[in-house]
LUMVEX-475418 format. One record per residue: y, z, x of N, C-alpha, C in turn. Coordinates in nm, 4 decimals. Atoms other than C-alpha are relative to their C-alpha. Example, Ala and Ser with C-alpha at 12.3 -4.5 7.8 and 13.67 -1.06 7.14 Angstrom:
LUMVEX-475418
(rec (-0.1190; 0.0000; 0.0890); (-0.4500; 0.7800; 1.2300); (0.1200; 0.0000; 0.0900))
(rec (-0.1190; -0.0060; -0.0820); (-0.1060; 0.7140; 1.3670); (0.1090; 0.0730; -0.0770))
***
This chain:
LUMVEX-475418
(rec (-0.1218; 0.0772; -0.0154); (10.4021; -1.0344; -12.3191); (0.1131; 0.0819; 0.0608))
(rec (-0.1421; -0.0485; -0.0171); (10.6583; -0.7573; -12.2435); (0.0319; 0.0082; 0.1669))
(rec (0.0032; -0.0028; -0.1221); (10.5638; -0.8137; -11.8480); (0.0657; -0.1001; -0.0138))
(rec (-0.0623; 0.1603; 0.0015); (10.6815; -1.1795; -11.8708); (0.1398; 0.0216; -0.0982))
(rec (-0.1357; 0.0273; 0.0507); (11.0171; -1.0792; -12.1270); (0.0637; 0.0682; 0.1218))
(rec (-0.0512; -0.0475; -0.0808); (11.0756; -0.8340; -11.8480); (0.0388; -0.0796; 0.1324))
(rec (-0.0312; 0.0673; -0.1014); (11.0361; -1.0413; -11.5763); (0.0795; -0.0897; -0.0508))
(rec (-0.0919; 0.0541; 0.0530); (11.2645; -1.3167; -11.7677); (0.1444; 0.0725; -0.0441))
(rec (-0.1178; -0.0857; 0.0735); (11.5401; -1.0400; -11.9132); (-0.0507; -0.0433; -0.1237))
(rec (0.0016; 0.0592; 0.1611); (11.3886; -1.0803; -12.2533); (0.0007; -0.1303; -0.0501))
(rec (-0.0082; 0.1421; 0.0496); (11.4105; -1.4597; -12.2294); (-0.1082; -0.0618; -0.0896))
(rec (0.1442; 0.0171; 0.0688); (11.1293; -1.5207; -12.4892); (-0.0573; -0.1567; 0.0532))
(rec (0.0263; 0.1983; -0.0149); (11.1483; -1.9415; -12.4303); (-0.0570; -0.0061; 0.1789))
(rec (0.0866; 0.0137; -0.1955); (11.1096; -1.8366; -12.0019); (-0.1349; 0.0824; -0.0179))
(rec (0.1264; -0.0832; -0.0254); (10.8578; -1.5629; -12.0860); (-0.1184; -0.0708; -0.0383))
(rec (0.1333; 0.0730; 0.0661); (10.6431; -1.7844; -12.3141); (-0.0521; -0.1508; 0.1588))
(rec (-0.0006; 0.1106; -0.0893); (10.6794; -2.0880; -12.0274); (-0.0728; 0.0921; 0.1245))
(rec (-0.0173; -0.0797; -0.1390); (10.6531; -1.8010; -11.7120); (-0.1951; -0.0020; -0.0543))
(rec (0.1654; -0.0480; 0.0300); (10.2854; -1.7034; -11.9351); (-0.0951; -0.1435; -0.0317))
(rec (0.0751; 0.1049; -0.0105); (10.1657; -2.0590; -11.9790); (-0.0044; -0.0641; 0.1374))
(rec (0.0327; 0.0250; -0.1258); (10.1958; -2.1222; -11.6138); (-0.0990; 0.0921; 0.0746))
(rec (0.1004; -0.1293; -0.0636); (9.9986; -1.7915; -11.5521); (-0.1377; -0.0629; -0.0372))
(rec (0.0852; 0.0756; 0.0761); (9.7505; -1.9368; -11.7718); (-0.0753; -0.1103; 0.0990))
(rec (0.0569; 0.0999; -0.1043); (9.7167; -2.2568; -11.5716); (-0.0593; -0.0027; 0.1117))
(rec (0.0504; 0.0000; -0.0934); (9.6941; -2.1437; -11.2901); (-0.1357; 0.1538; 0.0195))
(rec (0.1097; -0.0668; 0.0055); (9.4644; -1.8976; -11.3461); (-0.1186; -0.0504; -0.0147))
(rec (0.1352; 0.1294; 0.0210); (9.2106; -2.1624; -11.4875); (-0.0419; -0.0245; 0.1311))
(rec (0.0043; 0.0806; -0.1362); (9.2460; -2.3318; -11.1498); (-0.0583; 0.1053; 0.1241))
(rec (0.0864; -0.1214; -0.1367); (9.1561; -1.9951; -10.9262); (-0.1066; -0.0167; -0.0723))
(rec (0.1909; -0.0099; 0.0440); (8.8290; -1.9633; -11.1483); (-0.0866; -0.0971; 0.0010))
(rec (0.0688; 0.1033; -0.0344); (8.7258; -2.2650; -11.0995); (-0.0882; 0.0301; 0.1770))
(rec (0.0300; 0.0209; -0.1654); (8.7705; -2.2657; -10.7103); (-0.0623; 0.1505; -0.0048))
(rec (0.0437; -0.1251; -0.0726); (8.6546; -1.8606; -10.7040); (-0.1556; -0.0464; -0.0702))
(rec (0.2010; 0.0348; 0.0368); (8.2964; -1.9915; -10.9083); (-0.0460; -0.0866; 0.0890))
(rec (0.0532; 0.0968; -0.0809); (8.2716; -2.2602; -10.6879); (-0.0565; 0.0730; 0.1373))
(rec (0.0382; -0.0794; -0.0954); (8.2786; -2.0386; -10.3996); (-0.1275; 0.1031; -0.0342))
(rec (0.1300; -0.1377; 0.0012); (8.0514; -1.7316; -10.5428); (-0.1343; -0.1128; 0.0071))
(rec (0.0876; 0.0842; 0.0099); (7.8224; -2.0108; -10.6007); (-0.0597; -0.0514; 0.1366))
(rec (0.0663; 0.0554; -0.1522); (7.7892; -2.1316; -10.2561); (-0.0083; 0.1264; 0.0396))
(rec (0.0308; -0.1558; -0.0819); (7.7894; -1.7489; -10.1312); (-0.1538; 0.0265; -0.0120))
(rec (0.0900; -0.0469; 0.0471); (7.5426; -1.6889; -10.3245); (-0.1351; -0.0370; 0.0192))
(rec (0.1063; 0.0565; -0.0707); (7.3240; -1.9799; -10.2208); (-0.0338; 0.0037; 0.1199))
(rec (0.0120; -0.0125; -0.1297); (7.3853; -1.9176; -9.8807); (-0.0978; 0.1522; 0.0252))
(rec (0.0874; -0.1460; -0.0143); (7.2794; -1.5450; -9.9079); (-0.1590; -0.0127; -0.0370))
(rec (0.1470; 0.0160; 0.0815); (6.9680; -1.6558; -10.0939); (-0.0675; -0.0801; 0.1474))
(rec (0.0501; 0.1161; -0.1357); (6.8859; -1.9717; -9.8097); (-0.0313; 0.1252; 0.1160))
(rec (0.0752; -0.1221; -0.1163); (6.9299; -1.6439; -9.5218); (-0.1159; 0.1041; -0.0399))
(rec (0.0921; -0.1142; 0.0532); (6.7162; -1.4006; -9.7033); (-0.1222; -0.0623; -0.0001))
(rec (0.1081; 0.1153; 0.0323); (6.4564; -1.6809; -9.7999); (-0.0387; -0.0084; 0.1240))
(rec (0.0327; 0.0222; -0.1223); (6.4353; -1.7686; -9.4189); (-0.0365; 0.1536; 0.0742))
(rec (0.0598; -0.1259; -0.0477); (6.4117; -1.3988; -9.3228); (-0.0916; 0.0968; -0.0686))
(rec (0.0669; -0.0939; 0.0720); (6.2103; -1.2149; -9.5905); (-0.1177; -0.0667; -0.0859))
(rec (0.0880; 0.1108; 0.0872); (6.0190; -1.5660; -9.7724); (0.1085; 0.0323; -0.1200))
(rec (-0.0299; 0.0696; 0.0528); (6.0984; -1.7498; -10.0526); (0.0065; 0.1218; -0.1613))
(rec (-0.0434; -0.1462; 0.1221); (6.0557; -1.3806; -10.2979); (0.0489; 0.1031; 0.0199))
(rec (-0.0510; -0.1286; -0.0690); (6.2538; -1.1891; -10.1181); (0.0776; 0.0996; -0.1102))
(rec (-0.0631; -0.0697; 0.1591); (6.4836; -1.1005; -10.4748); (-0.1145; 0.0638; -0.0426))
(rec (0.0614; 0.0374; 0.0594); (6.1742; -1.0574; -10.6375); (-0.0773; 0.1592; 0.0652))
(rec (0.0320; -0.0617; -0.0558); (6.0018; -0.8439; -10.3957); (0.1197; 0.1073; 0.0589))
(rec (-0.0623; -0.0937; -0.0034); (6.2962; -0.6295; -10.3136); (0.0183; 0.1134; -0.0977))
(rec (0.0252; -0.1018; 0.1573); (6.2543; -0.4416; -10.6958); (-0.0972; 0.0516; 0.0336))
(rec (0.1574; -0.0743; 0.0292); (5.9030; -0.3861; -10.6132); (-0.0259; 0.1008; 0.1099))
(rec (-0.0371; -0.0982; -0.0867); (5.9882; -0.2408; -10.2752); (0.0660; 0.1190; 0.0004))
(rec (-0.0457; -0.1109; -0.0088); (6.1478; 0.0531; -10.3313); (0.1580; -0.0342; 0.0458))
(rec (-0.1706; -0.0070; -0.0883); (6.5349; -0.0048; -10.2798); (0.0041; -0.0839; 0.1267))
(rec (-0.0013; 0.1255; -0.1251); (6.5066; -0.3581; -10.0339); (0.0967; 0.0386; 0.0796))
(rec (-0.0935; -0.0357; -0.0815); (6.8091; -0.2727; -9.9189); (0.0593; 0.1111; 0.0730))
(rec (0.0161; -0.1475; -0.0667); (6.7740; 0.0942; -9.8113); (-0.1087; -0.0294; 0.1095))
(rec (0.1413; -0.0373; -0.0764); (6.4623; 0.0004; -9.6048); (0.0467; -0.0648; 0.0946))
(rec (0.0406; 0.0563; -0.1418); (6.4071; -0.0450; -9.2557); (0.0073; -0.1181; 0.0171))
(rec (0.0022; 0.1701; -0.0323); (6.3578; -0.4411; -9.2688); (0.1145; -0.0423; 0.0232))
(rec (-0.1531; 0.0405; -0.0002); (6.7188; -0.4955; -9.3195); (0.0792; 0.0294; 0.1961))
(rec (-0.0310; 0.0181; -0.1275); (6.7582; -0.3538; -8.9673); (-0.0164; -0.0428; 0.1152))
(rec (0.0676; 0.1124; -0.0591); (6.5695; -0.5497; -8.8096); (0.0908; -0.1142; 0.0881))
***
């Protein structure tokens, strides 16, 4: 709290109001930032899948460091 009395001058009634808007809108980025990793994530999977097959996760553990190897430069 003493970021929000500071930023208010000690106003406890703005600091408590200033930290329930932080609040809110914080909810509201994590929403939209999961929504996004979520599609990243499927997207990265969909390219990999099309370039490496459908175990490319799977088979990258068993490979030795997938992402150190040669294929990637390809």
């Amino acid at each position: 709290m003493s970021r929000y009395l500071a930023a208010c001058n000690n106003n406890s009634k703005k600091a408590m109001t200033l930290y329930r808007l932080n609040l809110r809108l914080s909810q509201e980025l994590f929403t939209i930032i999961s929504c996004f990793e979520i599609a990243l994530r499927n997207e990265i999977d969909r390219l990999y899948s099309v370039r490496y097959g459908a175990d490319w996760l799977r088979d990258s553990i068993e490979t030795e460091f997938f992402f150190k190897s040669k294929k990637l430069a390809d």
